[in-house]
C-alpha positions as CSV (number, residue, x, y, z in Angstrom):
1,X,106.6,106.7,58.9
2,X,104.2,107.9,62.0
3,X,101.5,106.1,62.4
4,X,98.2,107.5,60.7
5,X,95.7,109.3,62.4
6,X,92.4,106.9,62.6
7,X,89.6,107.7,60.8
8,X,86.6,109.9,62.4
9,X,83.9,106.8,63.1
10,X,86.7,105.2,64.5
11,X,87.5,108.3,66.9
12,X,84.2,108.3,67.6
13,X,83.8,105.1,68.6
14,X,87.1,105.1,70.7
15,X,85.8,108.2,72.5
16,X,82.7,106.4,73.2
17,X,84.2,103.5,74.6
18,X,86.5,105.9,76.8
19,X,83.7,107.8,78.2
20,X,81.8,104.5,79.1
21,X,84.7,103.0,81.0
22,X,85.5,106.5,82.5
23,X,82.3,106.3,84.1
24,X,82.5,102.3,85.3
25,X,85.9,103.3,86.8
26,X,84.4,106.0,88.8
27,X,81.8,103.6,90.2
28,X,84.7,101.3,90.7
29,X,86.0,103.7,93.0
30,X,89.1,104.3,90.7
31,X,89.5,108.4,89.3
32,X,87.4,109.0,86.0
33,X,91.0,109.6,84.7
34,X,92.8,106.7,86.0
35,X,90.0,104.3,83.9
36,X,90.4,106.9,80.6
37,X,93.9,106.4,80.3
38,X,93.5,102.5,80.6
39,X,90.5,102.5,78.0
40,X,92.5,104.7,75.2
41,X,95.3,102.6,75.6
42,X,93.5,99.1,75.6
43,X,91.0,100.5,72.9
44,X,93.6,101.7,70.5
45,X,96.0,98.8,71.2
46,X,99.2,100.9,70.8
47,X,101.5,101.9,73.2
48,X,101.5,106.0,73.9
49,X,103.4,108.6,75.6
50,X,102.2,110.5,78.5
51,X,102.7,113.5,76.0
52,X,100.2,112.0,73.6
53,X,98.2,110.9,76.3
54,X,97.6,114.5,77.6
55,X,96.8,115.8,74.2
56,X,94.4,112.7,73.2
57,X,92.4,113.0,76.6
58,X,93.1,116.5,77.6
59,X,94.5,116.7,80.9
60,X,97.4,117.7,82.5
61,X,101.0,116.1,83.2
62,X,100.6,115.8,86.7
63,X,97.3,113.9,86.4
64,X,98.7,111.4,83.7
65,X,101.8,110.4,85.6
66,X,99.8,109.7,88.4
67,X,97.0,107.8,86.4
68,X,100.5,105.5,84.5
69,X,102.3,104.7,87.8
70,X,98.6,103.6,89.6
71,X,98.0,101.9,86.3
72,X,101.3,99.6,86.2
73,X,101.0,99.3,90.2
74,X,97.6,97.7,89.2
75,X,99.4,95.3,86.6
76,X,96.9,96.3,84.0
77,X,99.2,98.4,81.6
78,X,103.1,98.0,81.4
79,X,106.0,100.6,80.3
80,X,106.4,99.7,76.7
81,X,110.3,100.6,75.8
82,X,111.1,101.6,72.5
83,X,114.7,101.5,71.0
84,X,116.4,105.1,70.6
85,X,113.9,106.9,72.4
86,X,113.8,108.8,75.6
87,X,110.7,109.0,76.2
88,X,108.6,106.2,78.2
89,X,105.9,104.4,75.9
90,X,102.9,102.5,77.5
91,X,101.0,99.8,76.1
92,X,97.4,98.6,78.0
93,X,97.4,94.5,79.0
94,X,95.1,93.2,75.1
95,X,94.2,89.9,77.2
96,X,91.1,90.9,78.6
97,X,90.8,87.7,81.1
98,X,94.6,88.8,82.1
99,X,93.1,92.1,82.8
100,X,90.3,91.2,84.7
101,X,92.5,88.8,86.4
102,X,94.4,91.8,87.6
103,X,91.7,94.1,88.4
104,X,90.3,91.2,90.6
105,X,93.6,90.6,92.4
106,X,94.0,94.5,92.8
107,X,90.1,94.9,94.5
108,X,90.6,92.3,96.6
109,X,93.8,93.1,97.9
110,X,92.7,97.3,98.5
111,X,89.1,96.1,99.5
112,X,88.9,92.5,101.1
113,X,91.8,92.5,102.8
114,X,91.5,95.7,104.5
115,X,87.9,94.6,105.4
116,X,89.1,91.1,106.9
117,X,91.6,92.9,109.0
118,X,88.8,95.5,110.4
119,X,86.7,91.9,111.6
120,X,89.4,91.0,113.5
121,X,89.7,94.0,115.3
122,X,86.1,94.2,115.6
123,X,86.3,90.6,116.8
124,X,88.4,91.5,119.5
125,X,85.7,94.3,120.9
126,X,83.0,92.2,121.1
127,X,82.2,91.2,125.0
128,X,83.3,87.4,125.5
129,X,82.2,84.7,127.7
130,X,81.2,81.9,125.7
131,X,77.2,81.3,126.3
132,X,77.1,83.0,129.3
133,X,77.5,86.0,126.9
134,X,74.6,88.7,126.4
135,X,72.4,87.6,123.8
136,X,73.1,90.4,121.6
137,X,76.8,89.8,122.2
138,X,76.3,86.1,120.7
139,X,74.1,87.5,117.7
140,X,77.1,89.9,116.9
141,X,79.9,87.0,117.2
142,X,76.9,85.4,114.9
143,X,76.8,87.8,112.1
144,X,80.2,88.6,112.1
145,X,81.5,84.7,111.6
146,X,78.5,84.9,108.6
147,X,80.4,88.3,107.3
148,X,83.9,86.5,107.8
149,X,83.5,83.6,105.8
150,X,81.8,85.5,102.8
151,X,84.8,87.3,103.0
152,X,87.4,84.5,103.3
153,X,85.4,82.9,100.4
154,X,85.5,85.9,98.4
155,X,89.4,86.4,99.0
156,X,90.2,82.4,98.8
157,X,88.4,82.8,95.4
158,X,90.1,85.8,94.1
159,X,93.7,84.0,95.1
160,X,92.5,81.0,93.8
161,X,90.9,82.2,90.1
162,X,92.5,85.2,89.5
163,X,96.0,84.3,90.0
164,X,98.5,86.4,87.8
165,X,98.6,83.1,85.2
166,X,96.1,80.9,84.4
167,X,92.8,80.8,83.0
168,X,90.7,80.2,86.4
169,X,89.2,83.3,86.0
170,X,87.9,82.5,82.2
171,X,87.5,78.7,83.4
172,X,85.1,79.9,86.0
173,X,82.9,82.3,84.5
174,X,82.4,80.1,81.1
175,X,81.2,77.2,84.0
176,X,78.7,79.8,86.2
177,X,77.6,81.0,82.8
178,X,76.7,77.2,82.0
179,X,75.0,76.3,84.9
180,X,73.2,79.3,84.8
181,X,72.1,78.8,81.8
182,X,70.7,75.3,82.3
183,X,68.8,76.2,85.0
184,X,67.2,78.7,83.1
185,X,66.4,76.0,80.2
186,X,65.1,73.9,83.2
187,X,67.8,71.0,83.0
């Protein structure tokens, strides 16, 4: 027997929660699309078809296999296979720390690392010559070590908390959220 069609509230409410995550993925710097897809399948829990993803959101094949293959290169949905059938199911990652994991690992690698690499090479146009260097030479070598380690921080920390298993992630927002939250009560 097909699964029923949910209730209108509940549409409503799954719409809502598409939309809003539409929009964060946008500012993400991910396609509107690419985050809708995700946020139906996480918010409805079941695994779909592109067919039934198309029809649900409304857009076209072409955009939907391209918003499933980024989605399972991002680790954040996975093809769900279902016996006797041709088509391919997908089902959106339910953990949410295993997801944010992912997301993490997937911004740092498209956005840190890239960055990193540019600082070297910017590193190697900066003038030289130790403290005979220009002034302004020295305060760019200065800035840029400042911008390096943030970045190697940033990166060590991803590898470190959001590694594909483990709950680092979960372990070290639950202890920031602590701290913070003492200092607020004055402790």
């Amino acid at each position: 027997m097909p699964p029923q069609d949910p209730p209108d509230q509940l549409l409503k409410a799954q719409d809502r929660f598409i939309d809003a995550w539409g929009r964060m993925g946008s500012v993400w710097g991910i396609s509107r699309t690419m985050a809708e897809v995700h946020a139906l399948l996480f918010v409805t829990g079941d695994a779909m078809s592109a067919d039934e993803l198309m029809e649900r959101l409304h857009i076209s094949r072409g955009n939907a296999s391209m918003s499933l293959r980024a989605l399972v290169e991002w680790g954040v949905i996975a093809k769900a296979p279902r016996p006797g059938e041709r088509r391919e199911y997908f089902q959106a990652e339910q953990d949410v720390w295993a997801m944010f994991r992912a997301i993490l690992r997937e911004r740092v690698k498209r956005e840190v690392e890239p960055l990193l690499e540019s600082l070297e090479e910017v590193r190697g146009l900066t003038p030289t010559g130790g403290r005979n260097a220009h002034a302004s030479a020295r305060d760019l070598d200065e800035r840029l070590d400042e911008m390096q380690e943030v970045f190697e921080l940033v990166a060590m920390l991803g590898e470190r908390f959001a590694g594909p298993k483990g709950k680092g992630l979960q372990a070290a927002a639950k202890l920031l959220a602590k701290a913070t939250l003492d200092k607020t009560k004055g402790r």
